[in-house]
GULUM-251455 format. One record per atom (N, C-alpha, C, O, CB): residue in one letter; x, y, z. Coordinates in steps of 0.2 Angstrom, whole numbers, padded with zeros to 4 digits, always signed. Last residue first. Glycine has a CB too. Layout:
! GULUM-251455
AXYZ/...
***
This chain:
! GULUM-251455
X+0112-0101+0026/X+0114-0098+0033/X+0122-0097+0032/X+0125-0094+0037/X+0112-0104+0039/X+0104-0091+0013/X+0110-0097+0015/X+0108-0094+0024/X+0106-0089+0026/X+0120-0095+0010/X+0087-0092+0005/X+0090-0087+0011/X+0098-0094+0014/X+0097-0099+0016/X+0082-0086+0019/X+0079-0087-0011/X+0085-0094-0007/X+0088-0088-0001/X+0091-0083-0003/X+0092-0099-0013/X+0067-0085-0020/X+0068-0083-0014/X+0073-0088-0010/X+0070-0092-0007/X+0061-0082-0010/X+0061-0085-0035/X+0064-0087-0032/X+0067-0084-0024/X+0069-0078-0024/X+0068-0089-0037/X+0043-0080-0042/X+0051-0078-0041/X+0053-0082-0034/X+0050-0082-0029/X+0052-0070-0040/X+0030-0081-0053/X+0033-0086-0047/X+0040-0081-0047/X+0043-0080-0053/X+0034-0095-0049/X+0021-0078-0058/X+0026-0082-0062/X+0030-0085-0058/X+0033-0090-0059/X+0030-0079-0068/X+0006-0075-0052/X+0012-0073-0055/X+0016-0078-0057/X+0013-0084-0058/X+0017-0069-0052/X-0011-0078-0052/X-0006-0079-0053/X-0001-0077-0053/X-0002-0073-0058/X-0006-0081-0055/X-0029-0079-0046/X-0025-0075-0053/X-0019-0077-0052/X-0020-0077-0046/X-0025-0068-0053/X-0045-0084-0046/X-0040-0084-0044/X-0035-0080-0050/X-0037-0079-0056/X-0038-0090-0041/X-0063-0079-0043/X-0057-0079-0047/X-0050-0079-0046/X-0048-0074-0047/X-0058-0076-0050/X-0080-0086-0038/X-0071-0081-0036/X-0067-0085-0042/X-0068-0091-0045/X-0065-0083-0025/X-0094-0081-0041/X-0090-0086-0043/X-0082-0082-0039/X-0081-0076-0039/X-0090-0087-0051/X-0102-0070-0037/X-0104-0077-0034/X-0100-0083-0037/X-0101-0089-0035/X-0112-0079-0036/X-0100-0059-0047/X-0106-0064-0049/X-0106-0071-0044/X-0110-0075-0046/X-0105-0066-0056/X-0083-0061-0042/X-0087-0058-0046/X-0095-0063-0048/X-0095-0069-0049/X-0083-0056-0052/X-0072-0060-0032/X-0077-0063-0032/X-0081-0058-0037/X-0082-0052-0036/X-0079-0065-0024/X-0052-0062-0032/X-0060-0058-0031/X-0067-0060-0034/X-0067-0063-0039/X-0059-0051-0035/X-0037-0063-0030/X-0042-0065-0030/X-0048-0059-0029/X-0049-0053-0026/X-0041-0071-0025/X-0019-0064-0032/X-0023-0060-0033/X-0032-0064-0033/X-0032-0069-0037/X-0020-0056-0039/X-0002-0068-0029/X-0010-0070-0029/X-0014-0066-0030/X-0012-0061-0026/X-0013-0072-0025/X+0017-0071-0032/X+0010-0070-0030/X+0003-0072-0033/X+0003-0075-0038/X+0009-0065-0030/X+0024-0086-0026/X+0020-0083-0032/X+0014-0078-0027/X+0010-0079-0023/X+0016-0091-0037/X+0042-0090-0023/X+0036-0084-0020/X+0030-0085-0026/X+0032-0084-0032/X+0040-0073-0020/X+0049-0103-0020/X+0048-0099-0025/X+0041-0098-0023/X+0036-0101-0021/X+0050-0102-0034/X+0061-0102-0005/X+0057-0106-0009/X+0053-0103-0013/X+0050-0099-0010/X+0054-0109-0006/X+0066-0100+0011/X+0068-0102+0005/X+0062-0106+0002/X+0059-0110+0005/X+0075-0106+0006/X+0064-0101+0025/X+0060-0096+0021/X+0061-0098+0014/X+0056-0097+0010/X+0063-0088+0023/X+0072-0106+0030/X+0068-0110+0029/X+0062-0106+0024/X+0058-0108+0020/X+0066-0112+0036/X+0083-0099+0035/X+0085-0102+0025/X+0079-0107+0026/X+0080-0112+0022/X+0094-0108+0023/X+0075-0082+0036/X+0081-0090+0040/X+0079-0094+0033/X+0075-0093+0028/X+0078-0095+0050/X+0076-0064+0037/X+0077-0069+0035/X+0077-0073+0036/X+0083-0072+0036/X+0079-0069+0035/X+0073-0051+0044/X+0075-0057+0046/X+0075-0064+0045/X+0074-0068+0049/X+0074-0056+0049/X+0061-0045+0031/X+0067-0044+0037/X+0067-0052+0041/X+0063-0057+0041/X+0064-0036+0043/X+0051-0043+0018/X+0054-0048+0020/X+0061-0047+0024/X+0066-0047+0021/X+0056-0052+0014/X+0038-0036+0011/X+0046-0033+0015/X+0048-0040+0019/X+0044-0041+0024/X+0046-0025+0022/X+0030-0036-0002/X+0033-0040+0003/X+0039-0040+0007/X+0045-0043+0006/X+0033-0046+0001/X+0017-0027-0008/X+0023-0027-0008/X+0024-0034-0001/X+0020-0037+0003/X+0026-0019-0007/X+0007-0024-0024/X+0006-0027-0016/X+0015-0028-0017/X+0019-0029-0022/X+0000-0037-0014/X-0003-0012-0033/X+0003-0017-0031/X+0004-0019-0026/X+0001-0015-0021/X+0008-0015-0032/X-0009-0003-0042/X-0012-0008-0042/X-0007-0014-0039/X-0007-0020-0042/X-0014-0008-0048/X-0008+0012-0037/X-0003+0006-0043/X-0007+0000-0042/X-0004+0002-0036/X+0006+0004-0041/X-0018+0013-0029/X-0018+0019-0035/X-0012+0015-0038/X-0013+0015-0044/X-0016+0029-0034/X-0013+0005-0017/X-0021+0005-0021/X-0021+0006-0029/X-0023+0002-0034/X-0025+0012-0019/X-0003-0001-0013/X-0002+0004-0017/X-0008+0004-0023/X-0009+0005-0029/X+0005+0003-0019/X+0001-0012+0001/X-0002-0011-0004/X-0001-0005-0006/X+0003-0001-0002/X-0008-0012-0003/X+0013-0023+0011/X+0008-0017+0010/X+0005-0017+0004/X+0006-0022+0001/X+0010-0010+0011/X+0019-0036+0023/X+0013-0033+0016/X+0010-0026+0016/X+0006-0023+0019/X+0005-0037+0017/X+0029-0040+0033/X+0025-0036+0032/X+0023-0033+0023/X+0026-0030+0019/X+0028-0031+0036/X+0039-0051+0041/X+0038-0049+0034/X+0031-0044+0037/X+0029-0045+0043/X+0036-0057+0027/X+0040-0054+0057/X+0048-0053+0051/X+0045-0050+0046/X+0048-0045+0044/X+0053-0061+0048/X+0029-0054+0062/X+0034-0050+0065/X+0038-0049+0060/X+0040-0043+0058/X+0038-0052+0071/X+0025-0069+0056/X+0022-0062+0060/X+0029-0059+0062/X+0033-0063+0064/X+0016-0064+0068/X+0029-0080+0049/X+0032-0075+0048/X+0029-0068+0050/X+0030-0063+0047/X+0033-0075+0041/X+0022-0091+0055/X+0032-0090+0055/X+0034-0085+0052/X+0040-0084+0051/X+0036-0096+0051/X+0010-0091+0054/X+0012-0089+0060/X+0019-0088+0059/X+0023-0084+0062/X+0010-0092+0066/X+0005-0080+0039/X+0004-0087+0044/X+0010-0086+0049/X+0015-0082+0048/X+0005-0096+0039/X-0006-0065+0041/X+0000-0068+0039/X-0001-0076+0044/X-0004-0078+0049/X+0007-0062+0042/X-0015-0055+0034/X-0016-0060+0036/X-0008-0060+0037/X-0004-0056+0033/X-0020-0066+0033/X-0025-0035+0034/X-0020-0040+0033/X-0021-0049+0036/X-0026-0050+0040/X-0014-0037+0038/X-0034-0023+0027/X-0033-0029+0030/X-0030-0033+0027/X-0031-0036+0021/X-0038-0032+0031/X-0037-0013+0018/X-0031-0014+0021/X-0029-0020+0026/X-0024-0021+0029/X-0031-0010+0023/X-0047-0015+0007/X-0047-0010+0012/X-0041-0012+0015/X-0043-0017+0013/X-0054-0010+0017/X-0039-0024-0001/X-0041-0018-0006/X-0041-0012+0001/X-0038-0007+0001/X-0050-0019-0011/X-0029-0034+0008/X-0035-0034+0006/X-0034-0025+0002/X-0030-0022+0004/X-0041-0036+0012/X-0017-0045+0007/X-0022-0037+0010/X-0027-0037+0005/X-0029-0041+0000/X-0017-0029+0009/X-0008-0061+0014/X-0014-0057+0009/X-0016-0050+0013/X-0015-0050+0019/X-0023-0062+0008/X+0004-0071+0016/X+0002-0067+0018/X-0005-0066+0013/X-0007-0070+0009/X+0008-0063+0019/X+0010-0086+0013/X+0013-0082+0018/X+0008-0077+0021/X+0008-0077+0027/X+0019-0078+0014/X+0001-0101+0009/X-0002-0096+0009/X+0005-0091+0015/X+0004-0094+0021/X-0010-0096+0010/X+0011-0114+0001/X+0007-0111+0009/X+0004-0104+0007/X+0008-0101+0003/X+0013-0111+0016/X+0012-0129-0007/X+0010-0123-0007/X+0009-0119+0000/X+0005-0122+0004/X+0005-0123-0012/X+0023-0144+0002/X+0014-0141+0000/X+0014-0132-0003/X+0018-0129+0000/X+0009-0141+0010/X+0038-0150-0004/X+0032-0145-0001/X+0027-0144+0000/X+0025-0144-0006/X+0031-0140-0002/X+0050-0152-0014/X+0047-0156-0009/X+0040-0154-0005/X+0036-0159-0004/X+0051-0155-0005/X+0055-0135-0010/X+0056-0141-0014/X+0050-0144-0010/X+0047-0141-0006/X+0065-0145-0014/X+0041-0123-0006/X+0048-0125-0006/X+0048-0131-0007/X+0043-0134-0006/X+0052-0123-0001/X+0031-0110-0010/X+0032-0117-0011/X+0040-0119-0012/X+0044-0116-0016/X+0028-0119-0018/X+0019-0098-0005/X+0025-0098-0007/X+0025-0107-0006/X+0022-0110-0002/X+0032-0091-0002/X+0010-0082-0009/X+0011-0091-0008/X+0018-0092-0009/X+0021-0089-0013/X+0005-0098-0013/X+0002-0065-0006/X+0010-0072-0007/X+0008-0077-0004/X+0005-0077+0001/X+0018-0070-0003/X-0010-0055-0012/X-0005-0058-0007/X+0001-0063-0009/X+0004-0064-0015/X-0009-0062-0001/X-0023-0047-0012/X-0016-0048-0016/X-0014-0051-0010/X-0016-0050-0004/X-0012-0041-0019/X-0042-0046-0015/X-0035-0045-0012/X-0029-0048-0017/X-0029-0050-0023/X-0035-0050-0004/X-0048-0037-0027/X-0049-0038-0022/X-0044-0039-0017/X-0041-0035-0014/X-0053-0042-0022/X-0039-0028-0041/X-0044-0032-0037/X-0046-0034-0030/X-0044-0030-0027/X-0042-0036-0039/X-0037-0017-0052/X-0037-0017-0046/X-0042-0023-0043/X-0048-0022-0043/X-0039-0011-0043/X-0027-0024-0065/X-0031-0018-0064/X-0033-0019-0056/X-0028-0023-0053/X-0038-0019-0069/X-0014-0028-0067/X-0014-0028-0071/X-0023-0022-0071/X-0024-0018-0075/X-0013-0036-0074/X-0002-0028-0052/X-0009-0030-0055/X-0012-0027-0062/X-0010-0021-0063/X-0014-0029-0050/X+0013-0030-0048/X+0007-0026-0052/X+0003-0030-0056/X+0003-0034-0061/X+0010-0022-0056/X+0023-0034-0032/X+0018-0038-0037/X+0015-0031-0040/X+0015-0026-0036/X+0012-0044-0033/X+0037-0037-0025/X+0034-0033-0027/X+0028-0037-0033/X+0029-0042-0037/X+0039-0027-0030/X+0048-0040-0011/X+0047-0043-0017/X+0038-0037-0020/X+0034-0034-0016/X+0046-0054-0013/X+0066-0039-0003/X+0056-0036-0003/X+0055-0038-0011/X+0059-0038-0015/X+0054-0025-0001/X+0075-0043+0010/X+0072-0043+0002/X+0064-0041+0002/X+0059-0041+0006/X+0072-0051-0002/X+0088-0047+0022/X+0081-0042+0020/X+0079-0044+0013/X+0083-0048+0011/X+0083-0034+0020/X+0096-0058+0034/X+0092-0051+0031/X+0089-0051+0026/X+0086-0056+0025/X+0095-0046+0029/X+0095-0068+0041/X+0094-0063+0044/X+0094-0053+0040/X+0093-0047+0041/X+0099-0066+0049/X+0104-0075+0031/X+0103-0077+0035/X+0101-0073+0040/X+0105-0072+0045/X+0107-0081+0035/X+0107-0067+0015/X+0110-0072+0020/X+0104-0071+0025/X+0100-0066+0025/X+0119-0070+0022/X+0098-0068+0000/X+0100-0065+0005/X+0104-0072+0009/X+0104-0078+0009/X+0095-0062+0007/X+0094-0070-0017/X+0100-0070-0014/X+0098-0068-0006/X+0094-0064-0008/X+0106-0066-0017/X+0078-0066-0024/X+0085-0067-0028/X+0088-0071-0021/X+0084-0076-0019/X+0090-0060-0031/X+0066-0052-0026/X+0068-0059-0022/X+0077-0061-0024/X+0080-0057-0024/X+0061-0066-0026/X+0059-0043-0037/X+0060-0044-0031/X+0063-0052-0032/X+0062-0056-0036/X+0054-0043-0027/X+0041-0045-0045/X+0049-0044-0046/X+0051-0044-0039/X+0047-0045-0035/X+0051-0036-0050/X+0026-0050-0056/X+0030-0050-0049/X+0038-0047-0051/X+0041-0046-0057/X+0030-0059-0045/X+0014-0047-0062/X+0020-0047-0064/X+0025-0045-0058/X+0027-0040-0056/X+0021-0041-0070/X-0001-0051-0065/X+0000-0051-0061/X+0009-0053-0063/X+0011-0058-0064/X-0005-0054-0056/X-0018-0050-0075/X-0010-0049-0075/X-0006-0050-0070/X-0004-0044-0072/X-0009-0045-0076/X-0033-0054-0076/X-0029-0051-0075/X-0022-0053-0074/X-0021-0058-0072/X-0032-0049-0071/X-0049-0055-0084/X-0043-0058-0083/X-0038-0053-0080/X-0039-0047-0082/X-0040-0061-0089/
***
């Protein structure tokens, strides 16, 4: 099992910034962000991977960037340029395949509202 304690997110206006922070509880495979706004489907934002391999979905190439912190066991989410579509509660993710079965993993979710 693993842990996953997110922080980060809250308030911004319309074209700026937040960065949102995830710790894993030990090191897994990848890390990344879903995120779900009212009404919504769940969507996958971003994932890295352990070797550093990135995704992102297409409305946020350029504006957010993912990193990682191996030796903490943490994934970040620099969230630049803002727009109030972005709005909506972040959860991270954590997944890894053991024995031919994958394992998903969770946070608690943190809120992300962008005003114009």
């Amino acid at each position: 099992q693993v842990q996953l304690v997110e922080s980060g997110g809250g308030l911004a206006q319309a074209g700026g910034s937040l960065r949102l922070s995830c710790a894993a509880s030990r090191s897994i495979f990848s890390m990344g962000w879903y995120r779900q706004a009212p009404g919504k489907q769940r969507e996958l934002v971003a994932f890295i991977t352990n070797g550093g391999s990135t995704n992102y979905r297409d409305s946020v190439k350029g504006r957010f960037t993912i990193s990682r912190d191996n030796a903490k066991n943490t994934v970040y989410l620099q969230m630049n340029s803002l727009k109030p579509e972005d709005t909506a509660v972040y959860c991270c993710n954590g997944w890894e395949v053991v024995n031919g079965v994958k394992y998903d993993y969770w946070g608690q979710g943190t809120q992300v509202t962008v005003s114009s």
